[in-house]
C-alpha positions in Angstrom: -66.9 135.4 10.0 -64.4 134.7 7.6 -63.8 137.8 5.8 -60.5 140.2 7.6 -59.5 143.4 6.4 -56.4 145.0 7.8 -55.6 148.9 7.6 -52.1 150.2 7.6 -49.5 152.6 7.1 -47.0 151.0 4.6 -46.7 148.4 1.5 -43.6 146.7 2.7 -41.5 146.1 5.8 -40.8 148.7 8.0 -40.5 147.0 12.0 -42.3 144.6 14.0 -46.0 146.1 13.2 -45.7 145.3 9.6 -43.7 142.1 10.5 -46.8 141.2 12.5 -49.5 142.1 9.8 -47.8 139.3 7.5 -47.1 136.6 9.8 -50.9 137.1 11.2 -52.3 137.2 7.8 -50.9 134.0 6.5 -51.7 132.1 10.0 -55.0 133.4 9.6 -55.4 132.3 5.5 -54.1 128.8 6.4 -56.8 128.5 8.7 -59.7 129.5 6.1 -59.9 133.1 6.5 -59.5 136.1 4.0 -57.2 138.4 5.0 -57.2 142.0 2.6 -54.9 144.6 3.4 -55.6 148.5 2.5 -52.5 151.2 3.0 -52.4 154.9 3.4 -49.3 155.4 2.4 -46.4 153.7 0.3 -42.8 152.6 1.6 -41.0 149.4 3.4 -38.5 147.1 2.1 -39.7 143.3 -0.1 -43.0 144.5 -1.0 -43.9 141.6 -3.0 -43.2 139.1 -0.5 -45.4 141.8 2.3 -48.4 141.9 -0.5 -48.4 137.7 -0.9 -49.6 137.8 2.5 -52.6 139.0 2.0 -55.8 138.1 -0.7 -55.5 141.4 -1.7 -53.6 144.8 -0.9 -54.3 147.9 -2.4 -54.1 152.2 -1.7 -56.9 152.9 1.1 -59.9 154.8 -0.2 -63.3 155.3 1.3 -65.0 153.8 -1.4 -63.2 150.7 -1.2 -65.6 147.8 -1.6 -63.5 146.0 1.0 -64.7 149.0 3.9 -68.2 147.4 3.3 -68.0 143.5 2.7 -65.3 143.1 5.4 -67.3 140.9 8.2 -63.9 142.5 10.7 -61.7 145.3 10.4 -58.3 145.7 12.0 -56.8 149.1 11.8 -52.8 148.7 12.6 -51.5 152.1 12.0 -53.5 155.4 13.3 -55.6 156.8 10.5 -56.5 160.1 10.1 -60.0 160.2 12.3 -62.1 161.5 9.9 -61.4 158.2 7.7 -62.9 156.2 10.9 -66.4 157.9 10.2 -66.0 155.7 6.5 -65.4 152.4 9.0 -68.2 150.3 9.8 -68.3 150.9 13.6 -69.8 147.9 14.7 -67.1 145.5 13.5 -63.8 147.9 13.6 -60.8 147.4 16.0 -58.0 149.4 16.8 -54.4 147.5 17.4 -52.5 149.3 19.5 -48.8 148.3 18.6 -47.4 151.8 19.4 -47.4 154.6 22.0 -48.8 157.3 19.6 -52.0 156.9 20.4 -51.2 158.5 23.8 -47.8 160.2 23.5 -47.5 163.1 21.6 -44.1 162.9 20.8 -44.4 159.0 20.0 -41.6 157.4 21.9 -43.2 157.6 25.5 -39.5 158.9 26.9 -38.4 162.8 27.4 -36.7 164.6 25.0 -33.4 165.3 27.2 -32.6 162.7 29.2 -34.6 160.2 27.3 -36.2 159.4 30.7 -39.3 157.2 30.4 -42.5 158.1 31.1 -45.3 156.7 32.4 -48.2 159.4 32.5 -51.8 159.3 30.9 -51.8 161.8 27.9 -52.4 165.7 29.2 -52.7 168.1 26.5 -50.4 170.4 27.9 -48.0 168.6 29.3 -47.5 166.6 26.2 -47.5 169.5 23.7 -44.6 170.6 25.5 -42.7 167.3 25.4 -43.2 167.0 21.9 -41.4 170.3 21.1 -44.4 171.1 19.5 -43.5 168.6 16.2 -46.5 166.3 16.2 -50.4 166.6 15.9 -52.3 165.4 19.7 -53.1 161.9 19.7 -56.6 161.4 18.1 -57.9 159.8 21.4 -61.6 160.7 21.6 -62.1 159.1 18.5 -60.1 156.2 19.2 -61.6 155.8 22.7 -64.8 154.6 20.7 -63.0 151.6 19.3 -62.4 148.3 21.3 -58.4 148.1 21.8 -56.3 145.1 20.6 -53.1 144.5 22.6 -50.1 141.9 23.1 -49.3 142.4 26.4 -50.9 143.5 29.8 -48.3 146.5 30.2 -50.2 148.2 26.4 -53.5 147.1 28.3 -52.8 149.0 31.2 -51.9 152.1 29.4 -55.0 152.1 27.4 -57.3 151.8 30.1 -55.3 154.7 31.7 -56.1 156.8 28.8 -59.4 155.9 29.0 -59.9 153.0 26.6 -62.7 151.1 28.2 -62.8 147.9 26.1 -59.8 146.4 25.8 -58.7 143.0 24.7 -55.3 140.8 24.8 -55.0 138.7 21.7 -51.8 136.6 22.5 -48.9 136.6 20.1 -47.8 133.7 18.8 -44.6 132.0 16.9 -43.8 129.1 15.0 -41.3 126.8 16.5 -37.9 125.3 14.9 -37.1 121.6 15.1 -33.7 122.4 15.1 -31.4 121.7 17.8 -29.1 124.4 18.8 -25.8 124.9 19.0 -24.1 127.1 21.2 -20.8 129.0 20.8 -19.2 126.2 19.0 -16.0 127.8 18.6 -16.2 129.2 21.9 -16.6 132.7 21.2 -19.9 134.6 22.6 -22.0 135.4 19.6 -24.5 138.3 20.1 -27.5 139.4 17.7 -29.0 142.4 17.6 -32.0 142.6 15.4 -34.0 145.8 14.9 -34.4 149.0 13.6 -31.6 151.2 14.1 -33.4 154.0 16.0 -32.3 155.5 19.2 -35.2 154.3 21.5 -34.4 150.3 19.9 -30.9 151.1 21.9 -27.9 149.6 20.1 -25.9 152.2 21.3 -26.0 151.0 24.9 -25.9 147.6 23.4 -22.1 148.9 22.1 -21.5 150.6 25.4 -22.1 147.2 27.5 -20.0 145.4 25.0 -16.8 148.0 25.5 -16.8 146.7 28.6 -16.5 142.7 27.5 -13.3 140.9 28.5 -14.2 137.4 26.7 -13.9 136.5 22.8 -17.4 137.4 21.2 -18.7 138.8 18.1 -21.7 140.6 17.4 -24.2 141.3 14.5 -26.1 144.0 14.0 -29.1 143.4 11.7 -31.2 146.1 10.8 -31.6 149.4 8.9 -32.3 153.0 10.4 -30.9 156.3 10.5 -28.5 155.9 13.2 -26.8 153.8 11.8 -23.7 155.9 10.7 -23.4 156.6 14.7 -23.5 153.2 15.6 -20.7 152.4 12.6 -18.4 155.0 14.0 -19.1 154.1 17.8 -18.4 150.4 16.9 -14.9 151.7 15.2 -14.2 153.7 18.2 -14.4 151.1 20.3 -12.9 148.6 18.6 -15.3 146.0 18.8 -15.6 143.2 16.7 -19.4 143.9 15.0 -20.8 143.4 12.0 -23.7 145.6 9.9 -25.6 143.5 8.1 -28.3 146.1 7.0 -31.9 144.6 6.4 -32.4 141.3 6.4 -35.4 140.2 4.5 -35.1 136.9 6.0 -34.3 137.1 9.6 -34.5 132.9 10.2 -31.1 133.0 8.4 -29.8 134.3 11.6 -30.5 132.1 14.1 -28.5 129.5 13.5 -25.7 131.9 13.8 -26.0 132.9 17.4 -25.7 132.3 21.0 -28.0 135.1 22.5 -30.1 138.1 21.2 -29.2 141.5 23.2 -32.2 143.3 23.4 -31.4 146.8 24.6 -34.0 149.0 24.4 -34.4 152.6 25.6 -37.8 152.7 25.2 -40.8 150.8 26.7 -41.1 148.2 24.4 -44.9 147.6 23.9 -44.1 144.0 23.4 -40.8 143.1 21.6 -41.6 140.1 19.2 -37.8 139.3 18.4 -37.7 137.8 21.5 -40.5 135.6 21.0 -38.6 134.6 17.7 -35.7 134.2 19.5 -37.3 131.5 21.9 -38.7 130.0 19.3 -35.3 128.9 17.7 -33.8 128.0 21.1 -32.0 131.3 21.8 -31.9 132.7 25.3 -32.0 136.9 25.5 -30.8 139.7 27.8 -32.6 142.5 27.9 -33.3 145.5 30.0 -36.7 145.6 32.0 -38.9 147.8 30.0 -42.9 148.1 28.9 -43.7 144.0 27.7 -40.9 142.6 27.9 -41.6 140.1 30.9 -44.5 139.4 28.9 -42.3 136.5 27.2 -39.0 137.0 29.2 -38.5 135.1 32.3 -35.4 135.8 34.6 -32.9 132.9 34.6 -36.1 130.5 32.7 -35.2 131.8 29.0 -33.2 134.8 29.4 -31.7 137.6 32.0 -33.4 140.6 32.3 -31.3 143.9 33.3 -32.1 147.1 35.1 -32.7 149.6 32.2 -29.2 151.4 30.7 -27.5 149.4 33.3 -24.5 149.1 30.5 -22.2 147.1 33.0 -24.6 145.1 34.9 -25.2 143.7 31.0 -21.6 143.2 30.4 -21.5 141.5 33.6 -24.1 139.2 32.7 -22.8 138.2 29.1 -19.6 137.6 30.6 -20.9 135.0 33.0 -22.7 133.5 30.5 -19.7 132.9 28.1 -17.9 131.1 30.4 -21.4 129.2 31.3 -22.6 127.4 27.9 -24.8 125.1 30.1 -26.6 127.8 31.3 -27.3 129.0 27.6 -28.2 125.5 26.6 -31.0 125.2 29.6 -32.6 128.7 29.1 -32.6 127.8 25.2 -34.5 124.8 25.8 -37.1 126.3 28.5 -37.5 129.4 25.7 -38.7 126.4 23.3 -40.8 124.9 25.9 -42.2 128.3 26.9 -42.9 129.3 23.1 -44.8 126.2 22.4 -47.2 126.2 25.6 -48.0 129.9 25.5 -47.4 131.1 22.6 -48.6 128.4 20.0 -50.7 129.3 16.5 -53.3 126.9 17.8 -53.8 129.2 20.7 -53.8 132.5 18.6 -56.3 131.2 16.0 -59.1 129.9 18.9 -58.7 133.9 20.4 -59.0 135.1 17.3 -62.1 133.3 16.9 -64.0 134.3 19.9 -63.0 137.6 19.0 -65.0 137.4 15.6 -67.5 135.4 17.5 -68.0 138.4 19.8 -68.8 140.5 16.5 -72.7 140.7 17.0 
């Protein structure tokens, strides 16, 4: 089975799903597969570099020869259910990348208090949380599908929705031959890389750093609509941080750090930065949340912090600044890590007995 058809939202890049449709597709065409995308919608940043990806992209329509010659099909984004009636069943997975096919409200955390949560999907309960602002999940029809997942946490909330079939296909990330170099100048330099959105948290990613006593300097790469707040809570503070906005080519930024803060609010369902982040030799910190210890493990490639736990993080990078040994080691076991579990070679043989599966 050779032929792949992907379903999804947007054209360009949005965040890690799209991010993860490209990478996947070109992986999958350099080992002899077609990979065709179809989109319901239009938007995303370097379209033309997203569309080279793929054999072909083009607007999603049920008549789409694509629906029919396609020997698998990969839907990335939630389509309206009544277009998975014009999907041939027998062959059709769903990739769960997101909470919205089980949380109404889409970020799986309260809307006061921003206090995670951790239930199966109850139409009540959930129509309440969601102030009423989003349609219920679509999960009878979904339920039909076999699930696609990264990490075991995704799994487990699937199967507590009542997804019966469910399936980890291992991410996977190409490794740099470049040696690092740490805080050469011996200033602590922090990435943050991510959508600017309040449940990606680079507002308690500021907070920790207010409370930094050691020369650093942070970048902030990303686009989103809090990013005013973040501009003027950076000011505020005083801190030395630098917007980059979107970065079409996040490799460029590697080079350029010591350690990629990953403070998020919300349950990550997997949080590929980091795997990008080992993969060029860069240890993280991040607070323990949904997949994350998927790839991160404490004091082997990076620290992991109780969640909002502003000062316990401060704490951390401070220790670590006056410790570039430490960073050096955890760089070099993220590498080691990246390669053994995480390779392309491992990726494309699942992907295969996933197609093989296909009867």
């Amino acid at each position: 089975m050779k032929n792949i058809l992907y379903i999804g939202k947007y054209n360009g890049i949005i965040g890690g799903i799209e991010r993860y449709m490209q990478k996947s597709a070109e992986l999958l065409r350099q080992n002899g597969f077609a990979v065709h995308y179809l989109h319901t919608d239009n938007g995303g940043q370097t379209p033309e570099a997203f569309s080279a990806a793929f054999d072909s992209i083009a607007e999603f329509s049920p008549e789409h020869p694509q629906l029919k010659s396609a020997d698998v099909v990969v839907i990335h984004n939630i389509i309206a259910p009544e277009l998975l009636k014009t999907l041939p069943a027998d062959r059709t997975f769903f990739f769960a990348h997101d909470h919205n096919i089980y949380c109404q409200r889409h970020h799986y955390y309260t809307p006061f208090g921003r206090k995670n949560c951790h239930r199966a999907y109850h139409k009540f309960i959930c129509k309440l949380c969601s102030l009423g602002r989003n349609e219920p999940p679509p999960l009878e029809e979904y339920r039909k599908l076999p699930a696609l997942v990264l990490s075991d946490f995704m799994a487990e909330n699937l199967r507590k929705n009542g997804f019966e079939k469910v399936v980890k296909l291992p991410a996977f990330i190409t490794v740099s031959q470049k040696e690092h170099s740490f805080m050469p100048d011996g200033v602590l330099r922090i990435l943050f890389l991510g959508q600017l959105i309040r449940g990606k948290g680079a507002d308690l990613m500021l907070n920790a750093l207010a409370y930094l006593d050691i020369p650093f300097e942070c970048t902030i790469a990303g686009e989103g609509k809090d990013r005013a707040m973040l501009e003027k809570k950076a000011k505020e503070y005083m801190l030395n941080v630098k917007f980059t906005g979107f970065v079409s080519d996040p490799e460029t930024l590697w080079d350029n750090c010591d350690i990629l803060f990953f403070p998020i609010r919300w349950q990550e369902p997997f949080g590929l930065v980091g795997l990008e982040a080992m993969a060029h030799g860069v240890p993280v910190i991040a607070f323990d949340l949904g997949g994350v210890r998927e790839w991160l493990s404490e004091f082997e490639n990076g620290i992991l912090v109780p969640e909002k736990k502003e000062v316990a993080a401060a704490g951390m990078l401070g220790g670590l600044a006056q410790n570039r040994q430490a960073l050096e080691a955890m760089g070099k076991r993220g590498l080691k890590l990246a390669k053994e579990k995480f390779s392309e070679e491992i990726f494309i043989e699942k992907f295969k007995e996933l197609c093989e599966g296909i009867k």
